[in-house]
C-alpha positions as CSV (number, residue, x, y, z in Angstrom):
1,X,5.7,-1.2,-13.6
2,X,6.4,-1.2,-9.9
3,X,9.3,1.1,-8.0
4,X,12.4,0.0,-7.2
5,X,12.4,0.7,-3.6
6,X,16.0,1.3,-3.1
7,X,15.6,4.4,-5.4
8,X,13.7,6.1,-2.6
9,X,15.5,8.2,-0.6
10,X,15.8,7.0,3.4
11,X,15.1,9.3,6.4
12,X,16.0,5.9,9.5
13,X,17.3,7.8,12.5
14,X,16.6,4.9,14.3
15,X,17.9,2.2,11.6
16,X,14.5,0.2,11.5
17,X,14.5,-0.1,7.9
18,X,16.1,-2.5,5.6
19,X,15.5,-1.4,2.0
20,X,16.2,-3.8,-0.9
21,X,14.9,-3.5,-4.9
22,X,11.5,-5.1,-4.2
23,X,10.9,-5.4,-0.7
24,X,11.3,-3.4,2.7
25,X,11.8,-5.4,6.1
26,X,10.9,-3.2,9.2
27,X,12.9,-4.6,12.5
28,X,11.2,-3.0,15.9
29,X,10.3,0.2,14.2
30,X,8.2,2.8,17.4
31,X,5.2,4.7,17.1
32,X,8.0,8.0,18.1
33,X,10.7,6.6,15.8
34,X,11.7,9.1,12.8
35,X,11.6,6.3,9.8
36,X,10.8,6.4,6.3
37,X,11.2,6.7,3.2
38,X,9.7,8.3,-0.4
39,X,10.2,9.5,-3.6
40,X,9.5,13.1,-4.9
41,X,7.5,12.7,-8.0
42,X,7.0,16.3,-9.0
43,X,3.8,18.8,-7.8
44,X,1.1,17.1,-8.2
45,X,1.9,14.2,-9.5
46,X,-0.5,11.9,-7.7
47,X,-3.8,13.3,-9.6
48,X,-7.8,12.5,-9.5
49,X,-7.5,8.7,-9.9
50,X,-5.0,6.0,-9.4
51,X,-4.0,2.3,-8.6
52,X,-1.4,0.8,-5.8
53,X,-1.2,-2.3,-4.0
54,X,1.1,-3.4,-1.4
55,X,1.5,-7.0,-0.1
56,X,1.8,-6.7,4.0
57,X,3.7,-10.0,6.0
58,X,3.9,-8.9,9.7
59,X,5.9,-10.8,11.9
60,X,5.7,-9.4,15.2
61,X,4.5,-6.4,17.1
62,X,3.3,-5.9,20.4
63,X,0.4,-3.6,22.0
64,X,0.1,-0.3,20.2
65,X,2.7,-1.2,17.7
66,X,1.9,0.8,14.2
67,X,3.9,1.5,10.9
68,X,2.1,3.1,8.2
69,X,2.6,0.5,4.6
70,X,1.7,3.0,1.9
71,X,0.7,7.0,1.9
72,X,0.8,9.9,-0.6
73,X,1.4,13.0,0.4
74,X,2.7,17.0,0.2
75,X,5.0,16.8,3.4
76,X,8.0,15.2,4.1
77,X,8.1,13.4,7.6
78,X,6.4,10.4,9.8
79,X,3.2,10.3,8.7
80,X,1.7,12.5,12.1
81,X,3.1,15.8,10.9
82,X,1.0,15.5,7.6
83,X,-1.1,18.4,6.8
84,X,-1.6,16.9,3.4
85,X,-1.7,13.4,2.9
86,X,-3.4,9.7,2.7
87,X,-1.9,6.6,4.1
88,X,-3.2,3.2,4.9
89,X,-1.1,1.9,8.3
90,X,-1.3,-1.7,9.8
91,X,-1.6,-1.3,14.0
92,X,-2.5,-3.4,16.8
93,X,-4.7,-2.3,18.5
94,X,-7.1,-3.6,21.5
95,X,-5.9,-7.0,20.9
96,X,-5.8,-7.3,17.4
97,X,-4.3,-6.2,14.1
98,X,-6.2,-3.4,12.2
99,X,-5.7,-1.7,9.3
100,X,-6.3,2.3,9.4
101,X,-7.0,4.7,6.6
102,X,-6.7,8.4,6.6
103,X,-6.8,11.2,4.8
104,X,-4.7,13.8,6.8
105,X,-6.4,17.3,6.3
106,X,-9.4,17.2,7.4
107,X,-8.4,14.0,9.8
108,X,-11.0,11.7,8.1
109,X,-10.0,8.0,9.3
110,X,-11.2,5.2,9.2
111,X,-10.4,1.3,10.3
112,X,-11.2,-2.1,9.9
113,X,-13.1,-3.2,13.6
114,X,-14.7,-6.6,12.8
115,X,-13.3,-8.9,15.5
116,X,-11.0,-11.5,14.1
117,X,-11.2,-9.9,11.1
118,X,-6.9,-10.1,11.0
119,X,-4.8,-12.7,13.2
120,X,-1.6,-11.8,14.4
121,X,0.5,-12.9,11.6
122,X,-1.8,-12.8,8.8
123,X,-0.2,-11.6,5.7
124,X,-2.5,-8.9,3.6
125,X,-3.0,-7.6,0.2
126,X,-3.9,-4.4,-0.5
127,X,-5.4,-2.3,-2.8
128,X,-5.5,1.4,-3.4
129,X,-7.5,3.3,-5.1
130,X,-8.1,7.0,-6.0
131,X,-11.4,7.5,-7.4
132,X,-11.7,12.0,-7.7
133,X,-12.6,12.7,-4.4
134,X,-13.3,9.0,-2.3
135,X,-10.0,7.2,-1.6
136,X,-10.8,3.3,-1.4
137,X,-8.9,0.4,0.0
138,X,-9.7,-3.4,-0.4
139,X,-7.9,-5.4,2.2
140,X,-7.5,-9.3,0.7
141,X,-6.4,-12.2,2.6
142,X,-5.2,-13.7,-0.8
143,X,-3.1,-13.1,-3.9
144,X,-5.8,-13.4,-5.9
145,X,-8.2,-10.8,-4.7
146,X,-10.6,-13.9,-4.0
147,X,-11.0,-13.2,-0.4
148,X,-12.0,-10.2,0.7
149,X,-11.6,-9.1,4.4
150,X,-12.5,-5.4,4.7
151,X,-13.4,-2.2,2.4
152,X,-12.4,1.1,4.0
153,X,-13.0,4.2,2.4
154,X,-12.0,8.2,3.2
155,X,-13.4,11.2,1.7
156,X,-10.8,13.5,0.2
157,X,-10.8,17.0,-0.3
158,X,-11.7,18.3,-3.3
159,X,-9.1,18.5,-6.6
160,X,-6.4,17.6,-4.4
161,X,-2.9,16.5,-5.7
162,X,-0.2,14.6,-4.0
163,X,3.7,15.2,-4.7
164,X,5.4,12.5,-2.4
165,X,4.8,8.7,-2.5
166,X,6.0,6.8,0.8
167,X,6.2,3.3,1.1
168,X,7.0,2.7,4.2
169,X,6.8,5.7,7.5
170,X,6.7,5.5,11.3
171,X,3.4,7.1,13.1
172,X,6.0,9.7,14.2
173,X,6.8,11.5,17.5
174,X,4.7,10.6,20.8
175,X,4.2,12.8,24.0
176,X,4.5,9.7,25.7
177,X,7.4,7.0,24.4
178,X,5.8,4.1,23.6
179,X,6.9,0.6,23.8
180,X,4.7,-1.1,21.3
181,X,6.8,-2.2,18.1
182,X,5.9,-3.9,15.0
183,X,8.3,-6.2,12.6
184,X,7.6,-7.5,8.8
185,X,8.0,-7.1,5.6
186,X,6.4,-4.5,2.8
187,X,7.4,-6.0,-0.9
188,X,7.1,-4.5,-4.2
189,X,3.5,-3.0,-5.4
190,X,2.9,-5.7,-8.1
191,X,4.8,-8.7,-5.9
192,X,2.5,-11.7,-5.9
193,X,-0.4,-9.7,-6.7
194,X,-3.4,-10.4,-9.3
195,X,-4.2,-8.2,-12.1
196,X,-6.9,-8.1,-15.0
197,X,-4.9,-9.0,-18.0
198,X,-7.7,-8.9,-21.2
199,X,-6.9,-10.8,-24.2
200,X,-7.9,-9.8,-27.6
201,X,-8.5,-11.5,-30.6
202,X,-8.9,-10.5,-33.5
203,X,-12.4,-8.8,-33.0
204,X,-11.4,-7.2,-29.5
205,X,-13.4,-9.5,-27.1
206,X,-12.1,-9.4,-23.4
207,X,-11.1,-13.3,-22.9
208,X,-11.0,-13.0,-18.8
209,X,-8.0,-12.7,-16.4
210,X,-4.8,-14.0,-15.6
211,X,-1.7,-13.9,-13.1
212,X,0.7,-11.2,-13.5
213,X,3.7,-13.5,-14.0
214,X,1.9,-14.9,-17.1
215,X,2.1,-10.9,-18.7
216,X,4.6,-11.6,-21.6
217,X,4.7,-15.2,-21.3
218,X,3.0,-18.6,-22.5
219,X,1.0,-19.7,-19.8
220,X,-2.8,-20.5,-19.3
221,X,-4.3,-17.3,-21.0
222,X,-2.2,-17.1,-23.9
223,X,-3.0,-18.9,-27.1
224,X,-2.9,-18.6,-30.3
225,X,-4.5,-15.4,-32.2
226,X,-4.4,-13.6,-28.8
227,X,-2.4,-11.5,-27.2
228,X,-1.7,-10.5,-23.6
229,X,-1.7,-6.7,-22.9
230,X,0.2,-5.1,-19.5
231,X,-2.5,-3.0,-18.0
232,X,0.1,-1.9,-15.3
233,X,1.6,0.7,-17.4
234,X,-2.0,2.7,-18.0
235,X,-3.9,1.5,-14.9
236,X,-1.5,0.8,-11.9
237,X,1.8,1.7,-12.6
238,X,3.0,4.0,-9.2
């Protein structure tokens, strides 16, 4: 199921954060702000293999605007005082948006650096996943998964466990204040997004896939002698 992200608790010194139930609007948020927010899930929570996704609309930004949209992690803070950690942060950067991964103690990173692989308002989906020690992210340009943008990936140390998840964070403090801002919206892990649903008949053969608002009810995939299993409560519940 996905989080209800006013349950998280807020850290906004500099109130750039809106928080409602399934969606987070950041307004001018700074690479130096102190902004964010998480829930503590319990030591070590966040094992060997998991699932997220998070639906990205930015809105604006300017030059070295960045504003980390998803991150796991063993501290409590803006995602640069990390010394245990993943996130995935949207930035622009060198004229256009990117999307950077990172796992934070060994400061493996990675990023997407295909020109015009993002325009400057070009919503994302994105999905996470935790495979033992690789930590994988698809960046889609569609709800569907159909278009594929970028694959990043980061190696992560091994038998590593996560306590915090963070939905939203600012880069954190800067030697230098910087100027560069971003604005958009960060909505609810399963928002919009596509997910395997199998159907079984009667003799357990997987009938194909479906939309994730069609989980429970009597749309396309549905029929009769099948039913429609929700794979987000074993596979990519947060």
């Amino acid at each position: 199921m996905a989080e209800d992200y006013t349950t998280a608790t807020e850290v906004d010194k500099s109130n750039r954060l809106e928080i409602l139930e399934d969606e987070i609007t950041v307004s001018g948020i700074l690479p130096q702000d102190t902004a964010y927010a998480y829930w503590d899930k319990g030591v070590g929570y966040f094992g060997s293999n998991f699932t997220h996704f998070v639906h990205w609309v930015p809105a604006a930004c300017k030059a070295g605007g960045r504003v980390t949209l998803w991150g796991v992690s063993n501290n409590v803070s803006p995602t640069i005082d990390w010394l245990q950690g993943l996130s995935v942060e949207w930035k622009y950067l060198n004229g256009a948006p990117r999307v950077y991964v990172q796992e934070a103690e060994t400061e493996g990173a990675t990023d997407s650096t295909v020109a015009g692989l993002l325009t400057f308002r070009q919503e994302i989906w994105v999905k996470i996943i935790r495979d033992d020690a690789t930590l994988s992210v698809y960046v889609y340009g569609d709800a569907r998964q159909a278009t594929l943008l970028d694959t990043l990936s980061v190696a992560i140390p091994a038998d590593r466990l996560y306590r915090h998840l963070f939905p939203v964070s600012s880069h954190g403090h800067s030697p230098i204040p910087e100027t560069g801002f971003v604005n958009g919206t960060l909505q609810n892990w399963l928002s919009n997004v596509w997910v395997e649903i199998p159907m079984e008949p009667a003799d357990g053969t997987y009938m194909g896939a479906g939309y994730g608002e069609d989980f429970y009810g009597d749309g396309p995939w549905g029929g009769e002698g099948y039913t429609i299993r929700n794979w987000t409560e074993v596979e990519m519940m947060v």
